[in-house]
C-alpha positions in Angstrom: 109.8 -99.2 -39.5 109.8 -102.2 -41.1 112.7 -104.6 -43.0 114.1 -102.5 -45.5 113.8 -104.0 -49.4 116.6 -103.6 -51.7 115.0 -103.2 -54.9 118.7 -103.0 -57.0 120.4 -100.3 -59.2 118.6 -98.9 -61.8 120.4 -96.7 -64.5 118.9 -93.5 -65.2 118.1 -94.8 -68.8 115.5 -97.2 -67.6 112.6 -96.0 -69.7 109.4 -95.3 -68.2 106.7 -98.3 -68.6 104.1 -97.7 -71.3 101.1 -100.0 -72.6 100.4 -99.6 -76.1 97.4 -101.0 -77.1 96.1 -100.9 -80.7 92.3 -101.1 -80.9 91.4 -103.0 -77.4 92.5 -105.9 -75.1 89.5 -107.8 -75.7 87.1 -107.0 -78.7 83.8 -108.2 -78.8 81.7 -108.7 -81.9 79.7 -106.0 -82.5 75.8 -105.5 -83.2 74.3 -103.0 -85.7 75.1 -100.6 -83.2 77.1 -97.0 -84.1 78.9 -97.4 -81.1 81.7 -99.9 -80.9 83.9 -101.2 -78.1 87.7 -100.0 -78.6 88.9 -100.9 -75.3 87.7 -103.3 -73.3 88.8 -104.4 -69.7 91.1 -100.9 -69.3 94.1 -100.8 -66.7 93.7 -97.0 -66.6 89.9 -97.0 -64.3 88.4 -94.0 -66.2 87.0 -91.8 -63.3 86.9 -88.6 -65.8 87.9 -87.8 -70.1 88.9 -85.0 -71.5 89.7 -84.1 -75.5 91.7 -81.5 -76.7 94.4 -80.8 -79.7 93.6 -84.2 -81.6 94.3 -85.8 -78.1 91.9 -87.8 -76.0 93.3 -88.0 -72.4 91.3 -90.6 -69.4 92.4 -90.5 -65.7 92.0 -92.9 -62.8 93.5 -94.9 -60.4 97.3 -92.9 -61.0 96.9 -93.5 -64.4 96.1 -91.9 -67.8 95.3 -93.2 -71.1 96.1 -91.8 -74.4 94.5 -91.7 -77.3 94.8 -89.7 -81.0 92.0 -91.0 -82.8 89.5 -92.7 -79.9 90.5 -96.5 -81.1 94.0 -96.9 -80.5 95.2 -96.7 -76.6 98.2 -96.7 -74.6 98.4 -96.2 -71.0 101.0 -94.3 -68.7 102.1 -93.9 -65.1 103.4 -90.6 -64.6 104.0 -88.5 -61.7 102.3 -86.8 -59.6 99.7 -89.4 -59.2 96.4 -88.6 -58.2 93.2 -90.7 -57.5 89.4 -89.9 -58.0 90.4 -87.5 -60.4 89.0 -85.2 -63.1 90.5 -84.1 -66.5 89.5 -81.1 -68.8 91.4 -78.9 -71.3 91.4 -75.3 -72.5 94.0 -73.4 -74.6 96.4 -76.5 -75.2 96.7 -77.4 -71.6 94.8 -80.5 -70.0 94.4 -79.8 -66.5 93.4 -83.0 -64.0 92.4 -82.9 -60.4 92.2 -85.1 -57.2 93.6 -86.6 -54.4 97.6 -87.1 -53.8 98.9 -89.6 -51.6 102.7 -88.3 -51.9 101.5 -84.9 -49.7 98.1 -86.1 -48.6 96.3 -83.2 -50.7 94.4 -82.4 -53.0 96.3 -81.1 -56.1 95.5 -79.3 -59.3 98.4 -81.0 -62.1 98.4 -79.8 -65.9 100.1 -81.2 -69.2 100.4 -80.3 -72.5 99.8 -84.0 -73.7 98.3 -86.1 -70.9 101.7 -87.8 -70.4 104.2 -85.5 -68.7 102.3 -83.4 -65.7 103.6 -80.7 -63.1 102.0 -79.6 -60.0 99.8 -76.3 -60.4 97.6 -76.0 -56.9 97.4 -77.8 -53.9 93.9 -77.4 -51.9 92.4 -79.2 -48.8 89.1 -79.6 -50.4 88.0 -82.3 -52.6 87.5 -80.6 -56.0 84.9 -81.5 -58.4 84.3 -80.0 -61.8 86.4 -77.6 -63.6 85.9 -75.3 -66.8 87.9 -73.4 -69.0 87.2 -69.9 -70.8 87.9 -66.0 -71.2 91.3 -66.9 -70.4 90.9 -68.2 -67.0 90.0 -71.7 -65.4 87.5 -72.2 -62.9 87.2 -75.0 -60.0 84.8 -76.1 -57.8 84.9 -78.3 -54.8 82.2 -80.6 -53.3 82.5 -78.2 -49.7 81.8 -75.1 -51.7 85.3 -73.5 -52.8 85.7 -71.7 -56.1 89.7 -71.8 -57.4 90.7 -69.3 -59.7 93.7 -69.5 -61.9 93.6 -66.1 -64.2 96.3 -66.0 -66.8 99.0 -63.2 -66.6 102.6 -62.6 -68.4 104.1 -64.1 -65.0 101.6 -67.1 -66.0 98.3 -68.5 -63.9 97.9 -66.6 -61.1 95.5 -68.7 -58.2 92.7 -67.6 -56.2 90.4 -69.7 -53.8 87.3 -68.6 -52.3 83.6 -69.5 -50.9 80.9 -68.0 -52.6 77.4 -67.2 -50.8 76.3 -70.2 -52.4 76.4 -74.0 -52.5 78.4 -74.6 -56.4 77.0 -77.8 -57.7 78.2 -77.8 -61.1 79.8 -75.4 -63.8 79.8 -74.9 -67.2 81.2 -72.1 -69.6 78.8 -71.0 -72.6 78.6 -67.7 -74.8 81.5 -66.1 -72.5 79.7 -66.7 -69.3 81.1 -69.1 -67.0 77.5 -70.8 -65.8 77.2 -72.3 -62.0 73.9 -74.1 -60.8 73.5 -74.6 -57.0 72.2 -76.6 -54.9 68.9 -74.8 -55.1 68.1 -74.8 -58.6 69.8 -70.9 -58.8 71.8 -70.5 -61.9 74.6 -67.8 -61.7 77.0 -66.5 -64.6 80.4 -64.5 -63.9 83.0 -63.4 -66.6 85.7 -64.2 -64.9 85.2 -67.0 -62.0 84.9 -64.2 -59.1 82.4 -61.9 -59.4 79.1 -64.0 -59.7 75.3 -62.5 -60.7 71.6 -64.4 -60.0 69.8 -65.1 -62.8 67.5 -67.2 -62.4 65.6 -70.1 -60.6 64.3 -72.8 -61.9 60.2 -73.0 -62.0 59.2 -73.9 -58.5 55.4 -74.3 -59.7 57.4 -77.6 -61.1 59.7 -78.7 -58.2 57.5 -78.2 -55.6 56.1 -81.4 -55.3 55.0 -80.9 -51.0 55.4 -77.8 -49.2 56.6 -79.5 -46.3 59.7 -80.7 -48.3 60.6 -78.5 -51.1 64.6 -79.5 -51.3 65.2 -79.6 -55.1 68.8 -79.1 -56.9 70.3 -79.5 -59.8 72.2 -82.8 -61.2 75.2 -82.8 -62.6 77.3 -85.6 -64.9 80.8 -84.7 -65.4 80.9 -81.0 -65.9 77.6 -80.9 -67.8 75.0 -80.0 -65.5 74.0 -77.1 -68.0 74.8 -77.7 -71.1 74.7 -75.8 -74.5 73.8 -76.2 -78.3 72.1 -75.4 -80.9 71.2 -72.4 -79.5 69.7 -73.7 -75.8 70.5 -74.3 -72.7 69.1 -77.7 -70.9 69.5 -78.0 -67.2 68.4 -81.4 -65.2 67.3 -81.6 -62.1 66.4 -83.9 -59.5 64.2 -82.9 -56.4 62.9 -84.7 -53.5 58.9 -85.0 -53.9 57.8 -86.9 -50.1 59.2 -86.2 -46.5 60.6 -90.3 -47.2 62.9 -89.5 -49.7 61.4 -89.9 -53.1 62.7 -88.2 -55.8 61.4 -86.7 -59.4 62.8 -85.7 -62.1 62.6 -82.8 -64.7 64.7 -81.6 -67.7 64.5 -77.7 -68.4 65.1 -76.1 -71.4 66.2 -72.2 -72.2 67.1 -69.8 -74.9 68.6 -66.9 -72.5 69.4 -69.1 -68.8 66.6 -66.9 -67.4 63.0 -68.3 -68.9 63.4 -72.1 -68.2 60.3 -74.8 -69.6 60.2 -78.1 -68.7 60.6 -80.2 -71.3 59.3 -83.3 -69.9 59.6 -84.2 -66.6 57.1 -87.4 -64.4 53.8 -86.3 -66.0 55.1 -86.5 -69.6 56.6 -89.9 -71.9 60.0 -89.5 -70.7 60.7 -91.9 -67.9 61.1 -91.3 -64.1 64.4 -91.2 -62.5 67.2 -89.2 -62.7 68.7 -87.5 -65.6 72.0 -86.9 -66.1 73.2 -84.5 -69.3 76.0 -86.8 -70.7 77.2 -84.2 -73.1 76.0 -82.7 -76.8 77.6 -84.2 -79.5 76.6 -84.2 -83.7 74.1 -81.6 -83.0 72.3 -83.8 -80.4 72.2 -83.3 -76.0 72.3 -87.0 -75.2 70.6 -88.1 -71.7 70.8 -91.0 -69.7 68.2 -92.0 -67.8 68.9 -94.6 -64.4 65.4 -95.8 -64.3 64.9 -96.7 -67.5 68.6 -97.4 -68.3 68.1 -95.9 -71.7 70.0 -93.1 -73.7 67.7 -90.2 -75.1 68.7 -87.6 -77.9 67.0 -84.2 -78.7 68.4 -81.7 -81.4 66.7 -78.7 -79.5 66.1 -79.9 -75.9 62.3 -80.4 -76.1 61.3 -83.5 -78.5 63.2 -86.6 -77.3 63.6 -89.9 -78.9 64.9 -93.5 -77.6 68.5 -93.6 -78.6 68.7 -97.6 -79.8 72.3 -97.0 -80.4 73.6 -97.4 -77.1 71.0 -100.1 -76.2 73.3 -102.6 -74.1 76.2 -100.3 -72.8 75.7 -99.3 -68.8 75.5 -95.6 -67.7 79.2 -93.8 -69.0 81.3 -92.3 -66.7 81.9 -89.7 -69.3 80.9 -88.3 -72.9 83.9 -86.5 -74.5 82.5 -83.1 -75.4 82.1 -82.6 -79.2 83.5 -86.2 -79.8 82.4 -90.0 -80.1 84.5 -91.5 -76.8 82.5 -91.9 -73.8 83.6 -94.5 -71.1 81.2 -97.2 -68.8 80.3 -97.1 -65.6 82.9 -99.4 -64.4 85.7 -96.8 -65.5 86.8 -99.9 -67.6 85.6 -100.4 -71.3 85.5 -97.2 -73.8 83.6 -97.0 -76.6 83.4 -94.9 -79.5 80.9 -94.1 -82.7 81.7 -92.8 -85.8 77.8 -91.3 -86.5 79.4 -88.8 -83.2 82.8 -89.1 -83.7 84.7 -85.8 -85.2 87.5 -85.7 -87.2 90.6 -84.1 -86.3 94.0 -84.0 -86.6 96.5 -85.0 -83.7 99.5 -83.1 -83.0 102.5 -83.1 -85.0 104.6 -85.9 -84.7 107.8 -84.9 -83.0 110.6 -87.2 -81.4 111.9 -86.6 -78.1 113.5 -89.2 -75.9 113.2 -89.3 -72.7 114.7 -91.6 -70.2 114.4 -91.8 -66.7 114.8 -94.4 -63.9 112.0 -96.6 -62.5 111.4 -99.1 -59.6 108.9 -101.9 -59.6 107.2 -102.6 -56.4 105.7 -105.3 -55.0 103.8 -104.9 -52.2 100.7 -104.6 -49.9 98.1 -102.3 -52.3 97.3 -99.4 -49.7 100.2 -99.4 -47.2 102.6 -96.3 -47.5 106.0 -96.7 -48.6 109.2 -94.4 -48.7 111.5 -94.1 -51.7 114.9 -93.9 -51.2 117.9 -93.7 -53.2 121.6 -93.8 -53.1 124.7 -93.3 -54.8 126.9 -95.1 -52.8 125.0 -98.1 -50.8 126.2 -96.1 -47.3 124.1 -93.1 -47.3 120.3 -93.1 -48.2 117.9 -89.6 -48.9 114.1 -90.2 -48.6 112.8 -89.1 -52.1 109.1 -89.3 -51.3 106.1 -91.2 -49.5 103.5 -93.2 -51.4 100.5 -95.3 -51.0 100.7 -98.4 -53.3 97.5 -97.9 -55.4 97.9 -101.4 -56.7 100.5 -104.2 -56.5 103.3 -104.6 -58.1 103.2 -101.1 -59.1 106.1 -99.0 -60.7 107.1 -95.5 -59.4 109.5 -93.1 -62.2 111.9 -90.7 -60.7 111.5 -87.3 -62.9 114.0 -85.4 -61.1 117.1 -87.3 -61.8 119.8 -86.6 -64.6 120.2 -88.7 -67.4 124.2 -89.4 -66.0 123.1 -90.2 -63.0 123.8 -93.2 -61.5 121.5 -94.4 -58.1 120.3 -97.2 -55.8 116.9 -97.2 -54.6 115.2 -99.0 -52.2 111.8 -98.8 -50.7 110.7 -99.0 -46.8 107.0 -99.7 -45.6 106.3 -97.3 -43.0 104.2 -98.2 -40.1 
């Protein structure tokens, strides 16, 4: 163990650090483009976005940033922190996902506003997509586990499975929860359990060589099916030679079980892969990487060059139903009002709270304990943590507003 740090006493009415930022750190002039950056070189590395109840929540990097209308920001650090995480909300709860370095785990954490968060699940697989719907929420992980959480009068009750088949990416639609595998099947349940084949898509279109006929669908965010307008579109990326090449093809459906292509390598719409960045103001949007271009379609058949977005690199994220999506870099976000939809935030309400945190400065990715004390002669170990960035402050939730401590932190070998 190494030299201990005093870090000094801290009052339990130190108040939690918060960024406020109104519009963005650093605006830049802006083209006749509908989409305009808000926030430009973000703290908060936006690795997934959710919207919900007039609130826009990001998370990355043991962070979260808020917003109410998509153009004014602030960011907080709130416990538990998680890393590569995902965010996505369903009757007035935002639930966020990834890795904890407090337990070493991977942890399922909810909030009502994106601000305050308690632990829900823990897993040991690395979970990537979730969905909301019929009263239940629906995980799945990149090794093939399904979590459950059902709601009951007790609250969510949690079950974790493996299905028969590899998940790839989820969606919930007309009461179905949706689930496309890794072999182009598409399978609907009503409740995140019980799971029925539907379909396949076309192989007279995947199969591009016999020898080699691994296709699968792609997923962006949660949207590798999405819906609107009365369609489904599914994308998928196969492998077409033995070397590795790969092809591309959108689908389109009315009922998830007759899929058409609606263009794919023979047709206009560039090779590459596409990925189904969300449906917004009645249109699917699509990137595509090998063109580096944005694509709209109202119905998921006739597509048209999206000029608009001309300019901003591949988002991390398209807010479902609303104007916010996020760069590739996790860093600048950028919104348009021709996509945007109005809402109302929450009611205003005014609550103070006040709790004690410590500032640490230290080596970004070593592990240190917390510690605290009320009388400088005997020290408890509050928790482990790996130093996500340096200097970096860490809030203790669980002490009382008359408490008075010491805290210190120790690197650990």
């Amino acid at each position: 163990m190494k030299t201990d740090r005093f870090l000094g006493l801290l009052v339990a009415r130190t108040l939690v650090f918060v960024i406020l930022i109104h519009g963005c750190w650093m605006c830049q002039a802006q083209g006749p483009s509908s989409w305009n950056l808000v926030l430009s070189n973000s703290p908060v590395l936006v690795t997934s976005m959710a919207y919900g109840n007039g609130t826009f929540v990001g998370c990355g990097n043991g962070r979260w940033a808020v917003s109410h209308d998509g153009t004014s920001w602030s960011v907080h650090a709130s416990p538990p922190f998680i890393y590569g995480s995902g965010i996505q909300y369903g009757n007035g709860q935002f639930m966020a996902y990834g890795m904890s370095y407090q337990n070493n785990a991977y942890i399922i954490i909810q909030s009502t506003n994106g601000i305050n968060w308690t632990q829900s699940f823990t897993t040991s697989n690395d979970l990537n997509s979730a969905v909301y719907g019929n009263n239940t929420w629906v995980f799945i992980s990149k090794k093939g586990e399904i979590v459950v959480a059902s709601k009951s009068l007790s609250g969510l009750v949690w079950t974790d499975y493996n299905p028969p088949f590899q998940p790839i990416n989820l969606t919930y639609a007309n009461g179905l929860f949706i689930m496309g595998s890794d072999l182009g099947d598409i399978w609907t349940s009503s409740d995140g359990i019980g799971w029925e084949y539907v379909s396949s898509l076309p192989e007279s279109v995947l199969y591009k060589s016999d020898s080699f006929p691994t296709y699968y669908l792609y997923s962006m965010s949660q949207s590798g099916i999405l819906f609107g307008n009365g369609v489904y579109i599914a994308a998928s990326r196969y492998n077409s030679t033995p070397s590795g090449g790969y092809d591309s093809v959108v689908f389109v459906s009315s009922n998830l079980v007759d899929w058409v292509p609606s263009f794919s390598q023979t047709n206009s719409y560039p090779n590459g892969m596409p990925f189904l960045t969300g449906y917004s103001g009645n249109q699917f949007i699509v990137y595509s990487s090998s063109s580096m271009n944005f694509y709209t379609s109202s119905n998921g058949i006739s597509w048209t060059t999206n000029s608009s977005l001309v300019g901003i690199t591949f988002p991390v994220y398209f807010t479902y139903g609303q104007g916010v999506l996020v760069n590739s870099t996790g860093t600048d976000i950028y919104k348009s009002d021709v996509y945007f939809t109005n809402s109302s935030p929450p009611p205003a309400s005014l609550g103070i709270s006040t709790y004690p945190g410590v500032t640490i400065n230290g080596g970004a990715g070593n592990v240190y304990q917390i510690q605290y004390s009320a009388d400088l002669n005997t020290w408890q170990t509050i928790t482990n943590i790996m130093l996500p960035a340096s200097p970096f402050t860490w809030v203790d939730m669980n002490t009382t507003i008359t408490s008075k401590r010491f805290y210190r932190s120790v690197q650990l070998q």
